[in-house]
KOLMI-739130 format. One line per 5 residues: number of its first residue (from 1); for each residue x, y, z of N, C-alpha, C. Coordinates in steps of 0.05 Angstrom, whole numbers. Layout:
BEGIN
NUM> X Y Z X Y Z X Y Z  ...
***
This chain:
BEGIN
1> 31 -58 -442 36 -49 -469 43 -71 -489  61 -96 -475 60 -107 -502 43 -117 -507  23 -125 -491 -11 -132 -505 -19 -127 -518  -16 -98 -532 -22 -78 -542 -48 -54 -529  -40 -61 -499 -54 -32 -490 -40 -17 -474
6> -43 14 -480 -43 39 -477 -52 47 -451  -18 52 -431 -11 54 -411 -8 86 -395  -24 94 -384 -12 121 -376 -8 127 -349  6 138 -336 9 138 -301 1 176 -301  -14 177 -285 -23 201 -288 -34 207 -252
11> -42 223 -231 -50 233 -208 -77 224 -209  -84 215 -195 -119 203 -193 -132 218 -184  -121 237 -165 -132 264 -152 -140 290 -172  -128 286 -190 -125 309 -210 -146 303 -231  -174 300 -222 -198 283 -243 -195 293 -267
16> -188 324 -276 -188 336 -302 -161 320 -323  -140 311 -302 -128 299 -323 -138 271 -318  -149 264 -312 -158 229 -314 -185 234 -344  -203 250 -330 -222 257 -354 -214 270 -380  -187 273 -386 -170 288 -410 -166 262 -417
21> -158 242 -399 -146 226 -419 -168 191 -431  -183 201 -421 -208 186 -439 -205 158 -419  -196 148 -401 -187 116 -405 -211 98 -402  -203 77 -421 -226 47 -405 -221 36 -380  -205 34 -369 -203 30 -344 -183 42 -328
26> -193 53 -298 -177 65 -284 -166 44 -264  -139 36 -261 -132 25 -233 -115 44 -214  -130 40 -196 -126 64 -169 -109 45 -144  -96 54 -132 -95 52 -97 -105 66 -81  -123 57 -65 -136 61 -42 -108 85 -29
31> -84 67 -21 -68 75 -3 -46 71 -29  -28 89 -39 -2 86 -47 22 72 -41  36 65 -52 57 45 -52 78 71 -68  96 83 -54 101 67 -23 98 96 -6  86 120 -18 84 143 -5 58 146 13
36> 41 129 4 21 127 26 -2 150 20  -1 159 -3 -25 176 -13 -50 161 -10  -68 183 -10 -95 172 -8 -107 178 -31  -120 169 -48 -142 172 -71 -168 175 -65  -177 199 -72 -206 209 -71 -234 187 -84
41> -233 163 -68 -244 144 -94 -278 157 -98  -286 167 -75 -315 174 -73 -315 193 -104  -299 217 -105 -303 223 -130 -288 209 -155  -272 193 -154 -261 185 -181 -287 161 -179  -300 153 -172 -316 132 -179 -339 147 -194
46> -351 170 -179 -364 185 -201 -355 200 -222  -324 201 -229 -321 202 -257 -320 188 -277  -309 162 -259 -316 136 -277 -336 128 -294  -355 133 -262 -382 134 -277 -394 152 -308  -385 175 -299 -388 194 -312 -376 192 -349
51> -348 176 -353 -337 179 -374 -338 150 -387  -362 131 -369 -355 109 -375 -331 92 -381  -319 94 -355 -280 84 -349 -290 52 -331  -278 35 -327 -279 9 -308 -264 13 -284  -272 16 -266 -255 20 -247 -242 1 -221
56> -214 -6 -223 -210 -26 -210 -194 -7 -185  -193 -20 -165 -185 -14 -134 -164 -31 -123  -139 -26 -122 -118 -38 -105 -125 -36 -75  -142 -52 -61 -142 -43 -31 -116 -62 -11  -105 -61 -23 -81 -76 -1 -68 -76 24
61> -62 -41 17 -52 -30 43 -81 -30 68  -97 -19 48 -117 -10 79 -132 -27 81  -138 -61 73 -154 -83 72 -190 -67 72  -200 -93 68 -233 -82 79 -234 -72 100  -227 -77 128 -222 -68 154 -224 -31 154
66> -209 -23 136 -202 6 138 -212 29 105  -227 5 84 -241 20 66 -247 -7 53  -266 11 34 -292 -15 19 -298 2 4  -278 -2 -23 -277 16 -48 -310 2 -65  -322 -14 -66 -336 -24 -80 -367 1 -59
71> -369 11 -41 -393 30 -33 -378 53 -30  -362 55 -44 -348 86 -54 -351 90 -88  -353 75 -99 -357 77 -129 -339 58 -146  -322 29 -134 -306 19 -149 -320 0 -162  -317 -9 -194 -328 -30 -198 -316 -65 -197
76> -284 -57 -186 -273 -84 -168 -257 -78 -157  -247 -99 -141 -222 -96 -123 -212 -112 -120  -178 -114 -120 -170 -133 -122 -142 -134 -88  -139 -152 -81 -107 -145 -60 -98 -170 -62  -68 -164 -57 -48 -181 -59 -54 -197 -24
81> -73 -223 -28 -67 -243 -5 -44 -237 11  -29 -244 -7 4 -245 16 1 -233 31  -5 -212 29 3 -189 56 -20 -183 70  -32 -165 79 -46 -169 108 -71 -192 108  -81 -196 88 -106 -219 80 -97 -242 101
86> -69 -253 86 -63 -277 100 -42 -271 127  -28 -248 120 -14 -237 149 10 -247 169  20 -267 146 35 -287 163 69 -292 151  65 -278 120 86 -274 104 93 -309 108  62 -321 97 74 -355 84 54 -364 58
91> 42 -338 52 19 -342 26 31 -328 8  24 -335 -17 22 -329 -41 -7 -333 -62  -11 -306 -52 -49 -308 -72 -51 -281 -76  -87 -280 -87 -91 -252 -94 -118 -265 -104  -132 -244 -97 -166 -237 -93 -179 -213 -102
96> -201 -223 -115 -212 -202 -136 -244 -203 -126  -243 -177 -118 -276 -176 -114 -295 -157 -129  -324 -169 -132 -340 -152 -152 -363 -161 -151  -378 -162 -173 -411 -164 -180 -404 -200 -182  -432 -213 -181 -422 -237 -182 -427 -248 -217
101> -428 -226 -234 -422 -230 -268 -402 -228 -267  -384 -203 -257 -359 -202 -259 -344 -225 -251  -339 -233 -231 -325 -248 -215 -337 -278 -230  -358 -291 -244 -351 -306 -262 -338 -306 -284  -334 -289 -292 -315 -283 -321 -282 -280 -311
106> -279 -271 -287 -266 -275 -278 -255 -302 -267  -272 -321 -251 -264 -352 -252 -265 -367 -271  -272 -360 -297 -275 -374 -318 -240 -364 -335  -233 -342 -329 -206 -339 -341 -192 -343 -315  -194 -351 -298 -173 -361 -277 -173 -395 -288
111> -196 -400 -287 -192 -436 -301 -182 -443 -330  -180 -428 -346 -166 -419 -376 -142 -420 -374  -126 -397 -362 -102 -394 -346 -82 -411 -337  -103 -426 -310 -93 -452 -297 -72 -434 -268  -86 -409 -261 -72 -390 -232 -96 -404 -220
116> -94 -426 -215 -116 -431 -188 -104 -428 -167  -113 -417 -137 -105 -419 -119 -108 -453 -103  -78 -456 -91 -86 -495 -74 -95 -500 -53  -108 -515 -52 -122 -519 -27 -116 -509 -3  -89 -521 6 -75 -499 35 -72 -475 27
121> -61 -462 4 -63 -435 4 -82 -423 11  -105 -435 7 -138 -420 4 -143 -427 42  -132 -452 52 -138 -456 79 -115 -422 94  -94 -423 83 -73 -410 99 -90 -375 92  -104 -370 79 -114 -351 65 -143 -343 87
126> -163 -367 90 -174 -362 113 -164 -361 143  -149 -370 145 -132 -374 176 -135 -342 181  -122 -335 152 -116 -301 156 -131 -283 164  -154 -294 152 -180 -272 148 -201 -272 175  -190 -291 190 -204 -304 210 -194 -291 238
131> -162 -270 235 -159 -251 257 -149 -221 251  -161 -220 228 -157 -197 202 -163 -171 221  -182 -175 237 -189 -148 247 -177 -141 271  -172 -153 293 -142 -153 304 -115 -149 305  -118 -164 280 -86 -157 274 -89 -120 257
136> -109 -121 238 -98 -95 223 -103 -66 245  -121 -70 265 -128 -52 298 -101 -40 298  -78 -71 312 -50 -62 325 -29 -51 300  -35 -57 276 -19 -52 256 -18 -13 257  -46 -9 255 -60 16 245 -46 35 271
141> -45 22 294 -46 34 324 -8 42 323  3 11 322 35 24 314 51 37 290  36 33 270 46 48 245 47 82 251  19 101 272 13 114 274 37 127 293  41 105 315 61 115 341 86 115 328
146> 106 102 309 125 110 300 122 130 280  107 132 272 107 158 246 102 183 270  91 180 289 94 209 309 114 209 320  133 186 322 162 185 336 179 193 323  178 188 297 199 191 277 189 220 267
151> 177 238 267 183 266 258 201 286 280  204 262 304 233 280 324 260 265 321  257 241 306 287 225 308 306 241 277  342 238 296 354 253 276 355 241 255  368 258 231 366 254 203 349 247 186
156> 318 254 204 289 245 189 286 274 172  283 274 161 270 294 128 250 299 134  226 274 127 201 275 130 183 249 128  165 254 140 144 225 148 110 221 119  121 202 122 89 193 102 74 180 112
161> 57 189 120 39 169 137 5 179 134  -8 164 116 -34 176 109 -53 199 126  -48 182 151 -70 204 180 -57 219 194  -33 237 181 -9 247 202 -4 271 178  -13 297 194 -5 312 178 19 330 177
166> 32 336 146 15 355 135 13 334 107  6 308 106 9 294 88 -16 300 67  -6 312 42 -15 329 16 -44 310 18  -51 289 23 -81 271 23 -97 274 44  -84 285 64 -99 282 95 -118 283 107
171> -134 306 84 -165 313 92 -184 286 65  -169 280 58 -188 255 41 -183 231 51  -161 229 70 -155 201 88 -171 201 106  -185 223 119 -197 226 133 -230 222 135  -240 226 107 -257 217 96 -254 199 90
176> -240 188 66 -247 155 57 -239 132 76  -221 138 95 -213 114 113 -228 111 137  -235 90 144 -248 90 171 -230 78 198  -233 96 205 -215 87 242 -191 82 235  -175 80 219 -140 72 226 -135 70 192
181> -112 64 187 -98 65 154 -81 42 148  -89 27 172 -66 3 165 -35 4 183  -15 -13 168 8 -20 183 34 1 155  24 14 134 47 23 122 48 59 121  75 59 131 79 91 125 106 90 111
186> 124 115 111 152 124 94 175 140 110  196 150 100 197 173 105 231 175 93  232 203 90 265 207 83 282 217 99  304 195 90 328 209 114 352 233 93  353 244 110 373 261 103 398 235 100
191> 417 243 89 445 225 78 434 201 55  414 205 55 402 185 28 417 163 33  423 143 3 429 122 6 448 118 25  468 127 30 486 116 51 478 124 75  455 140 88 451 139 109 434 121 112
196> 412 107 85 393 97 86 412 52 92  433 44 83 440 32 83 455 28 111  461 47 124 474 50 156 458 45 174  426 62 168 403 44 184 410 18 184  401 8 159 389 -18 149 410 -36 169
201> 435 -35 167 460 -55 172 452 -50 205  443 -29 225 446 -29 256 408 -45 268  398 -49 247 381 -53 257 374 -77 272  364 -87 295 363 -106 317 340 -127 312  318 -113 315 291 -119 308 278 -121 286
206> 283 -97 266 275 -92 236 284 -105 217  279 -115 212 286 -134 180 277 -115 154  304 -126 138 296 -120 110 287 -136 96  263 -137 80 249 -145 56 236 -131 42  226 -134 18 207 -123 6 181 -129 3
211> 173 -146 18 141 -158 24 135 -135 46  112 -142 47 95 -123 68 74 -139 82  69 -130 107 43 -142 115 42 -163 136  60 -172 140 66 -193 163 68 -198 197  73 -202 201 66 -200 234 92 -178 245
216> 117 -192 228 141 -169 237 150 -141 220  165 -127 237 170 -100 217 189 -101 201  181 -87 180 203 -99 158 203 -66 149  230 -67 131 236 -42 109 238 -50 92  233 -25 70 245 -36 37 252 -12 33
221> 267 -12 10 290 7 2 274 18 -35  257 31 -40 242 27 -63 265 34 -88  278 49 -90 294 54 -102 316 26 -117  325 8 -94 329 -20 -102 306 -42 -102  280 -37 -92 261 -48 -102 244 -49 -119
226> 218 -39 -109 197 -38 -131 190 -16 -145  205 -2 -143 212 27 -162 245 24 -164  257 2 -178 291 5 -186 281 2 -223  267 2 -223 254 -2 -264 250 28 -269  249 41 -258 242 70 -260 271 86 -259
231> 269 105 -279 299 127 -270 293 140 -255  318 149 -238 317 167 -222 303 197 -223  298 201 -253 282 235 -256 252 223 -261  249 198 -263 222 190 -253 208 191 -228  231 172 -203 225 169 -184 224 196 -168
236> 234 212 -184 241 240 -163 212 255 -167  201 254 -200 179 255 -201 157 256 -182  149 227 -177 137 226 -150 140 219 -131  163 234 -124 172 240 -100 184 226 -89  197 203 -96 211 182 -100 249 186 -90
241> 255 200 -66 285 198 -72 301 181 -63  326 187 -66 347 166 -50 349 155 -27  326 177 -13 328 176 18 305 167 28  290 147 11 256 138 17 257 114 28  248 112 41 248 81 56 211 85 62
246> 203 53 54 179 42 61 179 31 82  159 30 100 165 13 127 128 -6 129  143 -21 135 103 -41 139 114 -50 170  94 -21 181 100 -35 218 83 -50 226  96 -77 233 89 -105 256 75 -105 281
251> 75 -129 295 55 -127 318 72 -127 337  93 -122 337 112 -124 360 111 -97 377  106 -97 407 107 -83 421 115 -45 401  102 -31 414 98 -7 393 135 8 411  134 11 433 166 16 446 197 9 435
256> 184 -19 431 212 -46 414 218 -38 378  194 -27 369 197 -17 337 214 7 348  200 25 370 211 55 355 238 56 369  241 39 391 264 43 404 291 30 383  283 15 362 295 -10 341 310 22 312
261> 283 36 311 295 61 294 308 78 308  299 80 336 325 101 347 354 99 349  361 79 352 385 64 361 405 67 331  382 61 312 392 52 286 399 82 267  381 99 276 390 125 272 402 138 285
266> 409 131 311 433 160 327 454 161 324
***
């Protein structure tokens, strides 16, 4: 906005309000941050089409590995390196893919700028990409086994986890994703923040940060993170409460994670 453009957060699922509201460009997530929704991109790309909108694609969570918004209807895509690209939580980049007009206009305002990526970054960046499909397999495989563990552990509420239902996206995760969803799911605990901080303090194995994507399991707390800019009758909005925790599950033995939240919740 202070650019001077005209910002609206609106349901991507809900095409009649995307097509109400006229936009030039739509930016979508593949996979939501941090509830783990899925976006219908096969049809929002043909509304795009349709209302002449630009349509950009966050694929972060579910890498190329698990969707390829660009033969679904996106006209780019962009993900944050750091996290599963490079996979090692020691990069700092970000990658934009498209037409190769686009993507010169695009390196031509990256050299304007002066955000070039450095040489080892770009080396630490392929290292990544070079066991990308391995690693996001085991990510996809244990994210799945604790989100089925955790709808019997006490003071769980409820689980977010794209391919695990009754999650409100599940029959479009099922379509747009192929074979697995990645390493991130959610979920709420009953006792909210102070139950959510009693975890945090017993945990053995689990680390807290707010990065995602790395070899180990980590939490974030969105409420003190990347939703603390938002009020609370926002975040509650979408669905956002006191008791939300994001989780990006690791490669560590799938037993050692869930046995790490049992301990930490009983």
């Amino acid at each position: 906005q202070p650019a001077g453009f005209k910002v609206e957060f609106i349901d991507l699922n809900d095409l009649d309000a995307v097509e109400r509201t006229n936009p030039t460009v739509i930016l979508a997530e593949t996979i939501t941050n941090p509830l783990c929704r899925v976006v219908d991109l096969e049809a929002l790309g043909e509304l795009a089409r349709e209302i002449e909108s630009f349509l950009i694609v966050d694929n972060t969570f579910a890498t190329p590995l698990f969707c390829r918004p660009l033969e679904l209807g996106a006209h780019a895509v962009v993900h944050s390196a750091t996290k599963y690209l490079g996979g090692h939580s020691d990069l700092v980049a970000g990658i934009a893919v498209g037409s190769k007009a686009l993507i010169e206009k695009v390196r031509a305002f990256v050299s304007r700028t002066g955000a070039t990526l450095g040489p080892f970054d770009a080396w630490l960046a392929l290292r990544g990409l070079r066991t990308l499909d391995v690693r996001m397999q085991r990510h996809s495989e244990n994210a799945l086994a604790l989100a089925k563990a955790m709808k019997s552990m006490g003071g769980v509420r409820y689980v977010h986890h794209p391919l695990l239902e009754p999650s409100p996206t599940y029959a479009i995760a099922k379509r747009i994703l192929a074979d697995g969803s990645g390493g991130m799911m959610a979920f709420d605990l009953e006792g909210e923040r102070d139950a959510v901080q009693r975890m945090i303090s017993r945990f053995k194995l689990v680390t807290f940060a707010a990065s995602l994507g790395g070899v180990e399991t980590t939490v974030s707390y969105p409420e003190l993170t990347s939703h603390r800019s938002m009020s609370l009758a926002e975040r509650v909005e979408l669905g956002i409460g006191p008791g939300t925790v994001r989780v990006s599950v690791g490669l560590e033995d799938p037993a050692d994670i869930i046995a790490d939240f049992q301990q930490a919740l009983s």
